[in-house]
N, CA, C and O atoms as a printed pandas DataFrame, in Angstrom:
     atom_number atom_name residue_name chain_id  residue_number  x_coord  y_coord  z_coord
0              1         N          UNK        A               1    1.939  -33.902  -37.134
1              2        CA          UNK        A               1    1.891  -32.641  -36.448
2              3         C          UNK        A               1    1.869  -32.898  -34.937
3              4         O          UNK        A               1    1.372  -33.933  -34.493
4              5         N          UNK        A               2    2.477  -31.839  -34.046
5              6        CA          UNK        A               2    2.251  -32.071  -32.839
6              7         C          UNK        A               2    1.448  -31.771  -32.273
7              8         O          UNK        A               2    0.869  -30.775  -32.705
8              9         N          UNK        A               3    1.005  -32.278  -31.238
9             10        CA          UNK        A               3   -0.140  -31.768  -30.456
10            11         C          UNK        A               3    0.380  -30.834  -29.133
11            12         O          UNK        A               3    1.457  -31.068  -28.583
12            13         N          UNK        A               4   -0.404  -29.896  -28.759
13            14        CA          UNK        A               4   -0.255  -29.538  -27.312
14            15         C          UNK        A               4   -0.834  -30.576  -26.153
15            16         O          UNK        A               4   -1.986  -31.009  -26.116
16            17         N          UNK        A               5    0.322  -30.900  -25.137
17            18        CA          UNK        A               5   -0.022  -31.438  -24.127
18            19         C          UNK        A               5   -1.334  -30.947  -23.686
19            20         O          UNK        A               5   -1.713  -29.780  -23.790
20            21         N          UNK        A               6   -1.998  -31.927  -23.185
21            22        CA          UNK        A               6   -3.240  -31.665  -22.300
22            23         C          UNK        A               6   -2.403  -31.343  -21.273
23            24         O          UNK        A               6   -1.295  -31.769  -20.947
24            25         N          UNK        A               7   -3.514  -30.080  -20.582
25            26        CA          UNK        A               7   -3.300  -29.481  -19.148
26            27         C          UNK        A               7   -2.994  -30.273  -18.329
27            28         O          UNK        A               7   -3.239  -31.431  -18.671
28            29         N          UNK        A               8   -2.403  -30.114  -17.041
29            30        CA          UNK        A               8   -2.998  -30.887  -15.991
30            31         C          UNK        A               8   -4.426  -31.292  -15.110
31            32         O          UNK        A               8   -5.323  -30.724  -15.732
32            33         N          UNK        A               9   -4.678  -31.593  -14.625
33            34        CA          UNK        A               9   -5.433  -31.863  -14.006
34            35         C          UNK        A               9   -6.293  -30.345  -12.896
35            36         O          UNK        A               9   -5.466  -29.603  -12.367
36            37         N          UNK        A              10   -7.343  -30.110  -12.715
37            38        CA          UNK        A              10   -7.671  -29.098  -11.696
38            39         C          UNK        A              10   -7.526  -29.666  -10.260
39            40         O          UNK        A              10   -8.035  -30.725   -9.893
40            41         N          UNK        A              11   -6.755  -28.821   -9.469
41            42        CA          UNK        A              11   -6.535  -29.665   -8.028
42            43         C          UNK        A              11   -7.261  -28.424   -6.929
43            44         O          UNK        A              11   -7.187  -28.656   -5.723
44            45         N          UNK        A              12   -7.836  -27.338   -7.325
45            46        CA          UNK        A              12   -8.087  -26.246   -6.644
46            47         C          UNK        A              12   -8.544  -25.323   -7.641
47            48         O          UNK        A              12   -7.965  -25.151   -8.714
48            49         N          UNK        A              13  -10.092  -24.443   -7.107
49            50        CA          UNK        A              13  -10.666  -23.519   -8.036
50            51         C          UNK        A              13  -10.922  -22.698   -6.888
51            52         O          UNK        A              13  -11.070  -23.281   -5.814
52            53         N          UNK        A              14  -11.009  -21.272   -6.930
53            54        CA          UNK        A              14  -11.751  -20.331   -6.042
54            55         C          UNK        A              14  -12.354  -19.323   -6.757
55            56         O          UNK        A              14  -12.892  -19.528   -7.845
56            57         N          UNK        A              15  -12.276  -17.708   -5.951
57            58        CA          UNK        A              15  -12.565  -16.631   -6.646
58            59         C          UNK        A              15  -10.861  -16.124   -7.133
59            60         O          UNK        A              15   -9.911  -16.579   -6.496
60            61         N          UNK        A              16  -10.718  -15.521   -7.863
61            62        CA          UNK        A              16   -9.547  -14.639   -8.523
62            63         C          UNK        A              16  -10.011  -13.220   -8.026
63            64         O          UNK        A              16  -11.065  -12.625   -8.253
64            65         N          UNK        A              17   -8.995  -12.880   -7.337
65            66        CA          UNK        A              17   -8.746  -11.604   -6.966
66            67         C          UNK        A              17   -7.374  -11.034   -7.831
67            68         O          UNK        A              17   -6.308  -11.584   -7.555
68            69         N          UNK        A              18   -7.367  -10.056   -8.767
69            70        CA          UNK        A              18   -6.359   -9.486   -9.467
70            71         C          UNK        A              18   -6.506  -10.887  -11.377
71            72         O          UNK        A              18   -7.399  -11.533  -11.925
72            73         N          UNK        A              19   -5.511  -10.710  -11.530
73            74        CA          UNK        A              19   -5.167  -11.366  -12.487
74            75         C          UNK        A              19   -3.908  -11.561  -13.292
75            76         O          UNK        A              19   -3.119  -10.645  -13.520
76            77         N          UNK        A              20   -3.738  -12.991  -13.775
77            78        CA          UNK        A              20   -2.252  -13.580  -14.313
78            79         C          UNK        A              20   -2.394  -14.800  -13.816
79            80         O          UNK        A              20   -3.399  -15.155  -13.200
80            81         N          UNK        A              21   -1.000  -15.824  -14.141
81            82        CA          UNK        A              21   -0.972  -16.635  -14.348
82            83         C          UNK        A              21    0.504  -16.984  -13.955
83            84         O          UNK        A              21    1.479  -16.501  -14.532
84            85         N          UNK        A              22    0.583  -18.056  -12.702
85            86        CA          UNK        A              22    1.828  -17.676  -12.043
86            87         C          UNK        A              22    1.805  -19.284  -11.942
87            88         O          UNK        A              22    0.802  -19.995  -11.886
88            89         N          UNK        A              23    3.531  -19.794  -11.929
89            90        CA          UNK        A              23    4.106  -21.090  -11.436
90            91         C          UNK        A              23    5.292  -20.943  -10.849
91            92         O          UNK        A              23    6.191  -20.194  -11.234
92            93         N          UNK        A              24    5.311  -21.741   -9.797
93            94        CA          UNK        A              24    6.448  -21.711   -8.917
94            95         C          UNK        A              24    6.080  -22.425   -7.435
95            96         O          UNK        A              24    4.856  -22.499   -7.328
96            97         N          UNK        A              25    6.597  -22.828   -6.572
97            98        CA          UNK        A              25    6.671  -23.473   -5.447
98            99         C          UNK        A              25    5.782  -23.450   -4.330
99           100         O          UNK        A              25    5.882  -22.451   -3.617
100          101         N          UNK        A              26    4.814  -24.431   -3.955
101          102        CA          UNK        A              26    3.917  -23.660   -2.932
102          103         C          UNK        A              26    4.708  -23.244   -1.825
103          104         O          UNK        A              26    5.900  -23.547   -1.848
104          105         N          UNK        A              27    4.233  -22.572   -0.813
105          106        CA          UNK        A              27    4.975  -22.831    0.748
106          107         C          UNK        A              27    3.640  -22.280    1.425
107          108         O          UNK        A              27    3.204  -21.141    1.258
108          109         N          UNK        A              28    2.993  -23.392    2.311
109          110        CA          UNK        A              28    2.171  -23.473    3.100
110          111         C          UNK        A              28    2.335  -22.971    4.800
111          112         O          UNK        A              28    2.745  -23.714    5.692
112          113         N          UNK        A              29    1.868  -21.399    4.996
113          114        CA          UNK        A              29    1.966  -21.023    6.298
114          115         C          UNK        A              29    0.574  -20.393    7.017
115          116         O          UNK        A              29   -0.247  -19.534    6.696
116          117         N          UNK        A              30    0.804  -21.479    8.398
117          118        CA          UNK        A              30   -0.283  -21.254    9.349
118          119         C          UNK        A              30    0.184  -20.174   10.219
119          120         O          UNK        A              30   -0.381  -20.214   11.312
120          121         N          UNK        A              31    0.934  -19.330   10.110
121          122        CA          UNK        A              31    1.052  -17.949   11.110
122          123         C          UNK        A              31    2.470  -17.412   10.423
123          124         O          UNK        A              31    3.272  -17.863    9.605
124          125         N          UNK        A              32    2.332  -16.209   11.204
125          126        CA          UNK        A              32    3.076  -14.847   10.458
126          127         C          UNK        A              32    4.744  -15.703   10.330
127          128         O          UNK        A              32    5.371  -15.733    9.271
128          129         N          UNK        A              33    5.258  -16.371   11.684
129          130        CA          UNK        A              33    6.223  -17.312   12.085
130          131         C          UNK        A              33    6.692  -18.411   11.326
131          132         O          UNK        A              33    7.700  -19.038   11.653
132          133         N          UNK        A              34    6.152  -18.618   10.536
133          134        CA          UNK        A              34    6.108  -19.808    9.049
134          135         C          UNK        A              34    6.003  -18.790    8.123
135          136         O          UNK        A              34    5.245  -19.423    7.387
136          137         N          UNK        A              35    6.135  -17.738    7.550
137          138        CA          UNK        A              35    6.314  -16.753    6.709
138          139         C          UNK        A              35    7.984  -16.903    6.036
139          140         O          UNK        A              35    8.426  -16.920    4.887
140          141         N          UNK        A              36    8.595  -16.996    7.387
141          142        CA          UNK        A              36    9.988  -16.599    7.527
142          143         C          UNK        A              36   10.586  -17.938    6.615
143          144         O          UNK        A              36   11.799  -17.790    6.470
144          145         N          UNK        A              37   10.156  -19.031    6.046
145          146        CA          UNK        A              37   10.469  -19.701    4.844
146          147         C          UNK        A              37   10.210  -19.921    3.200
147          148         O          UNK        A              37   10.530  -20.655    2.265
148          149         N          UNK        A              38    9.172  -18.425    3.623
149          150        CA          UNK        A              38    8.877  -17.896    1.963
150          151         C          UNK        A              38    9.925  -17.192    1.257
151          152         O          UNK        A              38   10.403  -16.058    1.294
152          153         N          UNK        A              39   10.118  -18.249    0.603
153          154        CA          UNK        A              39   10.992  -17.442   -0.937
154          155         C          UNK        A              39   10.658  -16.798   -1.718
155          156         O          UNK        A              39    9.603  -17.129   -2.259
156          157         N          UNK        A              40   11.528  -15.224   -2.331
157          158        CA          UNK        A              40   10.990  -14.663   -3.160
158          159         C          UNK        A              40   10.399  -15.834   -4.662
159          160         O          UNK        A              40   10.850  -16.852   -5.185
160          161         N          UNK        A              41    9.380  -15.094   -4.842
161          162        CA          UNK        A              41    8.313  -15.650   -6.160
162          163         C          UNK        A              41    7.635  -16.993   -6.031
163          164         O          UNK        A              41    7.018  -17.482   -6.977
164          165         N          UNK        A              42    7.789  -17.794   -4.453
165          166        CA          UNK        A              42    6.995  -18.824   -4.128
166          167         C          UNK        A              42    5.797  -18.582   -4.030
167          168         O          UNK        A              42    5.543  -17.479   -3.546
168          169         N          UNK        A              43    4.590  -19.477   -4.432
169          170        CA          UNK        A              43    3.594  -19.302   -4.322
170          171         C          UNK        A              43    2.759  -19.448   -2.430
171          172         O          UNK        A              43    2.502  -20.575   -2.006
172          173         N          UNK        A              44    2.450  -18.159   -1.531
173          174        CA          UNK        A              44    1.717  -18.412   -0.667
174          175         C          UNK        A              44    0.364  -19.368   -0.173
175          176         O          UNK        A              44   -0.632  -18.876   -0.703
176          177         N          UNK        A              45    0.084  -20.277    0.460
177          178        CA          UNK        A              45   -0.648  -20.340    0.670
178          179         C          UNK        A              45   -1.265  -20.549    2.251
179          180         O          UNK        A              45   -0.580  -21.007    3.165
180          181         N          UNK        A              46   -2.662  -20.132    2.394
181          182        CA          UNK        A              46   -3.023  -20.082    3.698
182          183         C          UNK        A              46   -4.048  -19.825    4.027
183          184         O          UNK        A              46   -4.834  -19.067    3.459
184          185         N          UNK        A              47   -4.180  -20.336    4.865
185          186        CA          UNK        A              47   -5.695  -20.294    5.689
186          187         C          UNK        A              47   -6.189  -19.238    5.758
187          188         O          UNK        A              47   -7.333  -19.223    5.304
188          189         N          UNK        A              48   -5.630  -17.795    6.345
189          190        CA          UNK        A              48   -5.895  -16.726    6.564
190          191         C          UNK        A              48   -4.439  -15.801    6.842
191          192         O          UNK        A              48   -3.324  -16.110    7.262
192          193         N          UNK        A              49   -4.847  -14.960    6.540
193          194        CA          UNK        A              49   -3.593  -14.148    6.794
194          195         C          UNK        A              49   -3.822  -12.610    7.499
195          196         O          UNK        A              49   -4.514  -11.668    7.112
196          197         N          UNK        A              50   -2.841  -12.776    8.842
197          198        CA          UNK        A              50   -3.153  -11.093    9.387
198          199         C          UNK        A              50   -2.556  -10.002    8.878
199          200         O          UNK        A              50   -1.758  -10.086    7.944
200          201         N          UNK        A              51   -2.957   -8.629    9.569
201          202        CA          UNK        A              51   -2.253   -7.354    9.345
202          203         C          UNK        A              51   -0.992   -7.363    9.440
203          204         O          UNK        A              51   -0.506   -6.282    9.109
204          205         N          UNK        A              52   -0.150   -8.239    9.798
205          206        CA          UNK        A              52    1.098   -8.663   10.249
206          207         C          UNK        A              52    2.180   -9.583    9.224
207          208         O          UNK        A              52    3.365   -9.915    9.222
208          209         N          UNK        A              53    1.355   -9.699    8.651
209          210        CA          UNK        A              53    2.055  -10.754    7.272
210          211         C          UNK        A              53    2.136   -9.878    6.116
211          212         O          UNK        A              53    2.239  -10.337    4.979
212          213         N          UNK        A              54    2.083   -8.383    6.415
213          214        CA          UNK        A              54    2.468   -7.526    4.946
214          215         C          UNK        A              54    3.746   -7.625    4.040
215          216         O          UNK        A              54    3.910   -7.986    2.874
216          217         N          UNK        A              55    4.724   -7.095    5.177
217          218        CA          UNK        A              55    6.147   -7.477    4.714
218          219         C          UNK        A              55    6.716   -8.545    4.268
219          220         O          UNK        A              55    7.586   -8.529    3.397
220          221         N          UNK        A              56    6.308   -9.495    4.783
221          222        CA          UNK        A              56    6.973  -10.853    4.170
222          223         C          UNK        A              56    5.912  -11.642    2.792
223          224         O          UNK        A              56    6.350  -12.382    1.911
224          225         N          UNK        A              57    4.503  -11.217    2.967
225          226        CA          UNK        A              57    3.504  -11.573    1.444
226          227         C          UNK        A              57    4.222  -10.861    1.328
227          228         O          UNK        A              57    4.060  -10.263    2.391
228          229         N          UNK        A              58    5.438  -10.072    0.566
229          230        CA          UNK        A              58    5.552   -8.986   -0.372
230          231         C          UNK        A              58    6.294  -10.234   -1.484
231          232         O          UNK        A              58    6.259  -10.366   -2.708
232          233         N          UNK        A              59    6.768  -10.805   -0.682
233          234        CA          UNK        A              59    7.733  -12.378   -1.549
234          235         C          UNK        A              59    6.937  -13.129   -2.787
235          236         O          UNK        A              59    7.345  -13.559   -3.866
236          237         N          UNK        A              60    5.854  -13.110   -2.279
237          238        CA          UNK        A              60    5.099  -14.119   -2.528
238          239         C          UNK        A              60    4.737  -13.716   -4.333
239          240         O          UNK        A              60    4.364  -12.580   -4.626
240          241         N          UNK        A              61    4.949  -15.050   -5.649
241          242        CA          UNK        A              61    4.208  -14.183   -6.545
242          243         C          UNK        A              61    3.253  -14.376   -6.949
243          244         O          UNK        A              61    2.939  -13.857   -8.020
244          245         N          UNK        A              62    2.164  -15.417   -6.088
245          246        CA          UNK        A              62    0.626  -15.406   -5.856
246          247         C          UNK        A              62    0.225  -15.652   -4.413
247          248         O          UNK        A              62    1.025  -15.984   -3.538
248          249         N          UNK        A              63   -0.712  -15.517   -4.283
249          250        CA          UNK        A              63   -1.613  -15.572   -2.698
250          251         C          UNK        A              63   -2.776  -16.911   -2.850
251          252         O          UNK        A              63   -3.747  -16.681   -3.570
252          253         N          UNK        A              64   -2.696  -18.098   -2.276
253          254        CA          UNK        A              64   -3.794  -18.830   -2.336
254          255         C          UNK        A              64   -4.382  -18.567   -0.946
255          256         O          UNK        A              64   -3.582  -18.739   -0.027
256          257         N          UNK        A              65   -5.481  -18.226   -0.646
257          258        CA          UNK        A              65   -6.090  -18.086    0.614
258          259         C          UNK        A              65   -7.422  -18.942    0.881
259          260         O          UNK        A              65   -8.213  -19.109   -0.048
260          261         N          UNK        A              66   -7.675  -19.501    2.191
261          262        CA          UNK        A              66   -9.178  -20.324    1.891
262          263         C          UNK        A              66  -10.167  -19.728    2.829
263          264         O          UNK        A              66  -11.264  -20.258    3.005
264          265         N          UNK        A              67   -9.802  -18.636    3.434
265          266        CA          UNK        A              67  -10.931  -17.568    4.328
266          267         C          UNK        A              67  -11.421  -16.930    3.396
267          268         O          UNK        A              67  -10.766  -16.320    2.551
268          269         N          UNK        A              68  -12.967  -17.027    3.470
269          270        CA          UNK        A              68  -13.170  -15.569    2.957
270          271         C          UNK        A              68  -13.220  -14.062    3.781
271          272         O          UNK        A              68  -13.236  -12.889    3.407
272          273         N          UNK        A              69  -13.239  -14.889    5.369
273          274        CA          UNK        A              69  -13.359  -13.788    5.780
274          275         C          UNK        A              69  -12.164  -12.937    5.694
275          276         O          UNK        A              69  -12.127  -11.912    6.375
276          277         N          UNK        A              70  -11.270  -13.225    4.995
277          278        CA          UNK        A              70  -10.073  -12.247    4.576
278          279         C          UNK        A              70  -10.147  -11.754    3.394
279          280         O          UNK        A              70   -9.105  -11.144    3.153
280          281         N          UNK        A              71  -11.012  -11.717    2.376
281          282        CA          UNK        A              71  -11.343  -11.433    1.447
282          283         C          UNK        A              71  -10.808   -9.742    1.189
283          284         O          UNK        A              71  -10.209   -9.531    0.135
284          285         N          UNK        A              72  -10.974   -8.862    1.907
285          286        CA          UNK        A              72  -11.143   -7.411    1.940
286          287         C          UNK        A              72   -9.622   -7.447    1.989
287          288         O          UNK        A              72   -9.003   -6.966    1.041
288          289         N          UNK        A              73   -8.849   -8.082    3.216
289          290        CA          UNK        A              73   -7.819   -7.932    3.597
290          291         C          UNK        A              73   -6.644   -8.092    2.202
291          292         O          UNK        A              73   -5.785   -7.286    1.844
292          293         N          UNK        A              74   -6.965   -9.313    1.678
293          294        CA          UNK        A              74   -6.492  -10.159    0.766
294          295         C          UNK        A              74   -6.854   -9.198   -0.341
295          296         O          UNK        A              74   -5.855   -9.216   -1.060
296          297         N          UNK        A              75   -7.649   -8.447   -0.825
297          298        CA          UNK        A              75   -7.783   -8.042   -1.765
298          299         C          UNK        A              75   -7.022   -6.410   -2.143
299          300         O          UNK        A              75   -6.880   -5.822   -3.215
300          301         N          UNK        A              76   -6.655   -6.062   -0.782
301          302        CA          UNK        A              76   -5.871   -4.706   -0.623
302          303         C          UNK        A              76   -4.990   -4.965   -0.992
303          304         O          UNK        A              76   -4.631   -4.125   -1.818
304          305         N          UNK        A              77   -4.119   -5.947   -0.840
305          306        CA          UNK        A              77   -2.844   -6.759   -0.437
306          307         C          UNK        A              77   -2.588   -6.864   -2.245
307          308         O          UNK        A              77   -1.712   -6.309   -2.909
308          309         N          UNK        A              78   -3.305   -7.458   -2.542
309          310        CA          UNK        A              78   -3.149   -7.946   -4.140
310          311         C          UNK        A              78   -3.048   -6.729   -4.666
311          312         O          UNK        A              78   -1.946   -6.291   -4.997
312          313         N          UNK        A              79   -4.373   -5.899   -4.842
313          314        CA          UNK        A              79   -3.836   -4.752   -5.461
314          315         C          UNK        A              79   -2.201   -3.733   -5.071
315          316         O          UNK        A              79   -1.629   -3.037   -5.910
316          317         N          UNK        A              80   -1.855   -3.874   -3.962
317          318        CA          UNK        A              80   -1.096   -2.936   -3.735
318          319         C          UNK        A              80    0.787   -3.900   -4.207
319          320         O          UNK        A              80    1.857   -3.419   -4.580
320          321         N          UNK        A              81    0.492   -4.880   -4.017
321          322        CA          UNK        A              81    1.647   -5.882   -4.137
322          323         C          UNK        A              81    1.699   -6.566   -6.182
323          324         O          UNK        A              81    2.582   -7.164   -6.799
324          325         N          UNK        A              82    0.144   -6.015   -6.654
325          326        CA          UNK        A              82    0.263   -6.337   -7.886
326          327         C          UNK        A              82    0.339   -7.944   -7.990
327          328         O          UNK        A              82    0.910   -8.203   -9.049
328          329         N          UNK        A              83    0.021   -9.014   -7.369
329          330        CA          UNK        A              83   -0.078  -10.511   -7.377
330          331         C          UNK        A              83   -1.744  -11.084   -7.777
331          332         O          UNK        A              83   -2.824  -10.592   -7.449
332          333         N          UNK        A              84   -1.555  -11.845   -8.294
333          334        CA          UNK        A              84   -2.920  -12.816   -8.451
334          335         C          UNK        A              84   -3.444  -13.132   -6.972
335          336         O          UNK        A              84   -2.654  -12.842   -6.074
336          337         N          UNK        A              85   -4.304  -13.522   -6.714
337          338        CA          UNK        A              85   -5.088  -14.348   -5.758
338          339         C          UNK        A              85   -5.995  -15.357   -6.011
339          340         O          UNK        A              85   -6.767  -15.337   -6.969
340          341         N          UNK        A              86   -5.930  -16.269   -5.161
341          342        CA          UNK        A              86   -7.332  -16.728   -5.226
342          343         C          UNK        A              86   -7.942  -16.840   -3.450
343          344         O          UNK        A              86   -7.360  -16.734   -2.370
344          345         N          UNK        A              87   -9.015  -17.037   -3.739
345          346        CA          UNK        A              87   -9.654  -17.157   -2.175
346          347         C          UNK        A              87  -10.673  -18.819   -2.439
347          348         O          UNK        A              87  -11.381  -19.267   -3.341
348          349         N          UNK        A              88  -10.318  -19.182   -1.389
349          350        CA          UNK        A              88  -11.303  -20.649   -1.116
350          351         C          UNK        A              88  -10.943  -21.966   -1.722
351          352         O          UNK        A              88  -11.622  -22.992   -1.678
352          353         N          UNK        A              89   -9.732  -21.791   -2.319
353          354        CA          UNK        A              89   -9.125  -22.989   -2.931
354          355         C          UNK        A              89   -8.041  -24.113   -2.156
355          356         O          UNK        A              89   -7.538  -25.101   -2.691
356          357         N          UNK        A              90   -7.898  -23.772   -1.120
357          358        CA          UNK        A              90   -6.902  -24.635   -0.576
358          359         C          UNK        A              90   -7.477  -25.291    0.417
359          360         O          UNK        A              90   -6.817  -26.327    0.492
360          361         N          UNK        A              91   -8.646  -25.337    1.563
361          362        CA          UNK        A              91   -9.512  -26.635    1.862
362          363         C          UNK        A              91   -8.356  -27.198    2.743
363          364         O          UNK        A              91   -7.749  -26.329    3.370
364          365         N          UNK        A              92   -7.901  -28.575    2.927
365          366        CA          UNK        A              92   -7.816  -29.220    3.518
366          367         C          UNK        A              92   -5.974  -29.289    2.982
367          368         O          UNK        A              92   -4.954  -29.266    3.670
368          369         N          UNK        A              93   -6.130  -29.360    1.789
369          370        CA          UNK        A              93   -5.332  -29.484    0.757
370          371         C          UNK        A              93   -3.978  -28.896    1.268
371          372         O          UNK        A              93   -3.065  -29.646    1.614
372          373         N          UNK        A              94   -3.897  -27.890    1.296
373          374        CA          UNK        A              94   -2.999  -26.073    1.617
374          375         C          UNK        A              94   -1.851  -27.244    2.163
375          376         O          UNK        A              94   -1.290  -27.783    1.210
376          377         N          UNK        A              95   -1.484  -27.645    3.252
377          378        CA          UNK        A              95   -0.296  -28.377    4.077
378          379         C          UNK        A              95    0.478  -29.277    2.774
379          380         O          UNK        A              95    1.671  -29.092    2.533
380          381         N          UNK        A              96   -0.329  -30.227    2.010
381          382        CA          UNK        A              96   -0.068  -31.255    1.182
382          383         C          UNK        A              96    0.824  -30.608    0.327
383          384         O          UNK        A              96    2.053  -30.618    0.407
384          385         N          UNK        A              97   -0.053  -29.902   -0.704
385          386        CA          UNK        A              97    0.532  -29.093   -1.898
386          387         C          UNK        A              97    2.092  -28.552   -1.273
387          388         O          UNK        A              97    2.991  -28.406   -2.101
388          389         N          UNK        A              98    2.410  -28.239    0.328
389          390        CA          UNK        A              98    3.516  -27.266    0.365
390          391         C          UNK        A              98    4.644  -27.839   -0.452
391          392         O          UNK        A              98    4.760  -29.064   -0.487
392          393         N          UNK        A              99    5.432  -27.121   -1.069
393          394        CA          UNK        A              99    6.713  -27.297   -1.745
394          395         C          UNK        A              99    6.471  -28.273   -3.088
395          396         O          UNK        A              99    7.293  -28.801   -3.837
396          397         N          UNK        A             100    5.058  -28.296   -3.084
397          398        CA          UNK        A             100    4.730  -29.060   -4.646
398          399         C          UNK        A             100    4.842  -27.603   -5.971
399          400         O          UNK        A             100    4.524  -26.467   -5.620
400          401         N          UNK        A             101    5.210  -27.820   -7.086
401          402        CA          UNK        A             101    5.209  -26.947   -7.884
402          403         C          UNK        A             101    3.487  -26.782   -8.403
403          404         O          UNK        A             101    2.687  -27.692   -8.624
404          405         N          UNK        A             102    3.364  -25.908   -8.458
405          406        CA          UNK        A             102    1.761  -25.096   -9.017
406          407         C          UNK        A             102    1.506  -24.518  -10.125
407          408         O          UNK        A             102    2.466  -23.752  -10.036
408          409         N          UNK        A             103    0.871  -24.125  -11.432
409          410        CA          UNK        A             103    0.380  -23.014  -11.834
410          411         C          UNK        A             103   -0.652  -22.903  -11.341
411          412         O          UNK        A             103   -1.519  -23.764  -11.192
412          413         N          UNK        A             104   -0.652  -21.634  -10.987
413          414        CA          UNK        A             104   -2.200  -20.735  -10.837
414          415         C          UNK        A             104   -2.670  -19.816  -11.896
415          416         O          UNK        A             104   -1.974  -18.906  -12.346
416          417         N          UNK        A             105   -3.843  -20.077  -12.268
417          418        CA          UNK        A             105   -4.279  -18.993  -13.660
418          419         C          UNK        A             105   -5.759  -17.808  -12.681
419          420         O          UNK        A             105   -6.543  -18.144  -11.794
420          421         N          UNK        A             106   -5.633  -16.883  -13.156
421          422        CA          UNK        A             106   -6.586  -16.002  -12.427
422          423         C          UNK        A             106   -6.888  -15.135  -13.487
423          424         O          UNK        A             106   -6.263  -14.197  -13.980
424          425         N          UNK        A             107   -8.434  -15.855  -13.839
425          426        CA          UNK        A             107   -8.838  -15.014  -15.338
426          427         C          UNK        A             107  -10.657  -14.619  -15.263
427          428         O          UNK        A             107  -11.300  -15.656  -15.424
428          429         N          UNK        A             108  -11.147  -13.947  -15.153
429          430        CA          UNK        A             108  -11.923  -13.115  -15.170
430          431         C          UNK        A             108  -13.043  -13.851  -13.795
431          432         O          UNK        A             108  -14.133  -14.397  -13.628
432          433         N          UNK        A             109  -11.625  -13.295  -12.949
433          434        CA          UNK        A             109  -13.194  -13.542  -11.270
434          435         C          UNK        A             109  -12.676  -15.107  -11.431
435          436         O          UNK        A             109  -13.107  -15.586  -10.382
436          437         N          UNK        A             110  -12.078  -16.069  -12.050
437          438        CA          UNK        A             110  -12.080  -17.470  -10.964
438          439         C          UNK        A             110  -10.492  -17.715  -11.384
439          440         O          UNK        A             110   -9.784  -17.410  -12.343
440          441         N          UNK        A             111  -10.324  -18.438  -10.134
441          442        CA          UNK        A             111   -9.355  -18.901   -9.908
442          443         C          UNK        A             111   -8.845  -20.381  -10.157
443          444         O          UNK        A             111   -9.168  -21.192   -9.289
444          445         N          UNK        A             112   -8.178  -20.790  -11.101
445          446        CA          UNK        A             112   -7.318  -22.347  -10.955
446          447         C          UNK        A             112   -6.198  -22.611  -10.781
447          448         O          UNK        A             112   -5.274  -21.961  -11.270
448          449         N          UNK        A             113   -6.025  -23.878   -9.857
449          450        CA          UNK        A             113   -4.637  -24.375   -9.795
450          451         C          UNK        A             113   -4.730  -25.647   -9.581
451          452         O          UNK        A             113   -5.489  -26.426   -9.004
452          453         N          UNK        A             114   -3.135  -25.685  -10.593
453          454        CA          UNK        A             114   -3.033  -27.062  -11.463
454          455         C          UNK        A             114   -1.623  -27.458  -10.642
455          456         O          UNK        A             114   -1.083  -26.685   -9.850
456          457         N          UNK        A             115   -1.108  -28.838  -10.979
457          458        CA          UNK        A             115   -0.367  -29.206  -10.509
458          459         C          UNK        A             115    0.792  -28.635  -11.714
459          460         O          UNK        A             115    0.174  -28.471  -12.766
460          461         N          UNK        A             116    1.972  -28.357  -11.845
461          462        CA          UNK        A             116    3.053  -28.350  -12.597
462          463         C          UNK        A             116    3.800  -28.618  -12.326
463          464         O          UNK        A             116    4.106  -28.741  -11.140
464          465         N          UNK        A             117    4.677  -28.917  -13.510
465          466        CA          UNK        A             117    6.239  -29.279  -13.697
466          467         C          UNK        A             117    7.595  -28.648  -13.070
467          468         O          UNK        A             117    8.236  -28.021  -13.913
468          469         N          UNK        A             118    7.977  -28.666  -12.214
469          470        CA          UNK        A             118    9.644  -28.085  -12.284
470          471         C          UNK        A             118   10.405  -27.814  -13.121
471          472         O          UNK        A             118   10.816  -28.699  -13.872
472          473         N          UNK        A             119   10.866  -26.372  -13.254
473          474        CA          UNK        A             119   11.607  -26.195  -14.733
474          475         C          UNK        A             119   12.579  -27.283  -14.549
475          476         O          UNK        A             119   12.945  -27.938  -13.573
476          477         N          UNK        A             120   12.934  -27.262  -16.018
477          478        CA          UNK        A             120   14.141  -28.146  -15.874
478          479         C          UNK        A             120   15.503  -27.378  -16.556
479          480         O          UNK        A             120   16.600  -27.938  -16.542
């Protein structure tokens, strides 16, 4: 009989804001100006994000954020855009991960992300 692969590994946990379970491409941006290389359904991630980054998070088909003090901001955003979040998971990390493939799972209040595969 076969087995199911073991998961990957946990590379990032936070809070989950919204919920689902999303894979696809990070792209790591430190201002509204680094936005402008988000692809639709890439996964966001970032330090913080202003009032100014509405239109272009609209791409995004999760939000990793590591402010909390954006928490409120970030959490409008999710509900109104319908995306997962997490808050406090990207640390130091956020630059590295860019353009690495991700799942993110966001299931009751916490947040994980794993490293994944590239479809093939």
């Amino acid at each position: 009989m076969l087995q199911d692969p073991k998961p990957a590994p946990i590379i990032g946990r936070g809070r989950a804001l919204g919920e689902g379970t999303v894979c696809g491409v990070a792209r790591f941006a430190r201002s509204a100006a680094d936005l402008a290389k988000l692809q639709p359904g890439e996964i966001l991630l970032a330090e913080d994000i202003g009032p100014d980054w509405e239109n272009r998070i609209a791409l995004a088909a999760c939000i990793i954020v590591n402010s909390s003090d954006a928490t409120g901001r970030v959490d409008l955003l999710a509900r109104k855009l319908g995306v997962p979040v997490v808050v406090g998971a990207v640390d130091d990390a956020g630059p590295s991960w860019s353009g690495a493939w991700l799942e993110v799972s966001c299931i009751d209040g916490v947040g994980v992300v794993r490293e994944s595969l590239a479809p093939s």
